[in-house]
N, C-alpha and C positions, 0 to 999 in steps of 0.2 A: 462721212464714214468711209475709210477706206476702207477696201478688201486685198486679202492676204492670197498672192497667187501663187498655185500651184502649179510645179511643173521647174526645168531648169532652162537658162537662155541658152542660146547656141554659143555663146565667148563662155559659161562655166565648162559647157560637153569640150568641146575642144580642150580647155585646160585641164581636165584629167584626162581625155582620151592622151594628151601629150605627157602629162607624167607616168600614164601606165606603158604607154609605148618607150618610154624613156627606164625604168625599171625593168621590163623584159628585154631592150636589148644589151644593159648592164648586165643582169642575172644569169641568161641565155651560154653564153660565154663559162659565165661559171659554173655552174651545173654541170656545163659540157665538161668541164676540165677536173671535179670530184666525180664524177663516172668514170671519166679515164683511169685517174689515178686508181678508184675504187677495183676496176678490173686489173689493173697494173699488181694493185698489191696481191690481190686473190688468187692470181695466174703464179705469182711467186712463190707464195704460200703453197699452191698445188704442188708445183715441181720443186720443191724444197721436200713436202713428205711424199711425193712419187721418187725422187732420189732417194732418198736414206731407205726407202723401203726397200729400193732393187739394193743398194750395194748392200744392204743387211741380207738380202737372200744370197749374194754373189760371195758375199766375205765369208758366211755361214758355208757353204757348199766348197770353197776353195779350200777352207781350212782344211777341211771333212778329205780332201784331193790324195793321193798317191802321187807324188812327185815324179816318179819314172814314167808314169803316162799321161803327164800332160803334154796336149798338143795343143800351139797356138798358128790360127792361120787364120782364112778366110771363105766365105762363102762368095759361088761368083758374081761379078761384079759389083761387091762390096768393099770397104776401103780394108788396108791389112790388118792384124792382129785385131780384129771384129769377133773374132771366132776361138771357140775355146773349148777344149773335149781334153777329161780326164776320167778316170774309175776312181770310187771311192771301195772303202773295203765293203765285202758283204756280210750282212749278217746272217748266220744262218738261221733266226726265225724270223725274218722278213722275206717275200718275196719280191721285191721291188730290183728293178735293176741298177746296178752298181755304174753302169756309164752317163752321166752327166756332159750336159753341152749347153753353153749359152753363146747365141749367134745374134748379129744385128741382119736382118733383112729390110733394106730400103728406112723407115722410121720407126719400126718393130722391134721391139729388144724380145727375142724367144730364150725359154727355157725347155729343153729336152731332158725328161728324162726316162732312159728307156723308149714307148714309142709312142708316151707322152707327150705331147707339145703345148706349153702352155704359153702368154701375151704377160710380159711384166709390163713390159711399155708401148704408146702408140708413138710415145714422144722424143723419139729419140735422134739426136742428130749426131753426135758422137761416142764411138768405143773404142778404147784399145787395154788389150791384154798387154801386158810384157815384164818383161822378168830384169829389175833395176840392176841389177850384179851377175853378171856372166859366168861365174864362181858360185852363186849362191842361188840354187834352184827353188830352195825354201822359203822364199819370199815373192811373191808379186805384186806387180803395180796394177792396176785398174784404174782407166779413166773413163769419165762417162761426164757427157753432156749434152742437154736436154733443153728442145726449144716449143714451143708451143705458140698457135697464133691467140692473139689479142683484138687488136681492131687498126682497120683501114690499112692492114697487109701489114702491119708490125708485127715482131715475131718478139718475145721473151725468152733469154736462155738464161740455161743454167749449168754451172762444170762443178760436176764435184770429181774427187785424184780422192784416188785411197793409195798411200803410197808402198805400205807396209803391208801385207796379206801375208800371216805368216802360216804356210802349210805342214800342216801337222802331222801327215805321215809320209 
């Protein structure tokens, strides 16, 4: 009569220890590379609707603008045309103030309004105001570009140009 032994030899352990080791350092690799990519897309997606959201507030408020008083400069030591201050008309049953400013400080996109100060962006690596035709104050350009960290010090940007802002009073 033989007997049916229980348990496994030391040559089967080794031969799956050696295909599960062989499987994780395949896998390892991969996984690592759809988490990348997984954060790559997400971080896009973010500053894709963190963009449209600021130029929707900037384009909104520009239009709204009085062309004889806009200024375009800069805050100190920020790059030029960063900076932007116009009055919009007042209405007389609102009390809200009629001067409007949006400035980049360092990665900061601010909105002023009045003595107001509110955060559109944390993200911001580029702005410039500027007026595309030197004849035609009723239009401006706005650019903005927006970078964000991801992993192991990569950074994601993103540029959106609004070329046309057309000011409406």
């Amino acid at each position: 009569m033989v007997r049916a032994r229980k348990g496994v030899t030391l040559m089967e352990l080794m031969i799956v220890a050696g295909i599960v080791s062989t499987l994780f350092a395949v896998a390892a690799p991969i996984l690592l590379q759809a988490n990348r990519q997984f954060i790559m897309v997400r971080t896009k997606i973010e500053l894709q609707q963190e963009a449209r959201g600021i130029m929707y507030v900037l384009t909104r408020s520009l239009r709204q603008a009085q062309k004889d008083t806009i200024v375009i400069s800069c805050v100190a030591n920020q790059p030029y045309y960063s900076k932007i201050q116009f009055d919009t008309e007042q209405s007389s049953t609102t009390a809200v103030s009629n001067t409007r400013v949006f400035q980049q400080e360092g990665t900061v996109l601010y909105q002023l309004i009045g003595a107001n100060k509110r955060v559109l962006s944390r993200n911001l690596s580029y702005l410039a105001f500027t007026f595309p035709r030197s004849d035609d104050m009723s239009m401006l350009s706005v650019s903005i570009t927006l970078r964000k960290s991801i992993y192991q010090g990569r950074t994601k940007a993103l540029h959106m140009a609004s070329e046309k802002v057309h000011i409406m009073n």
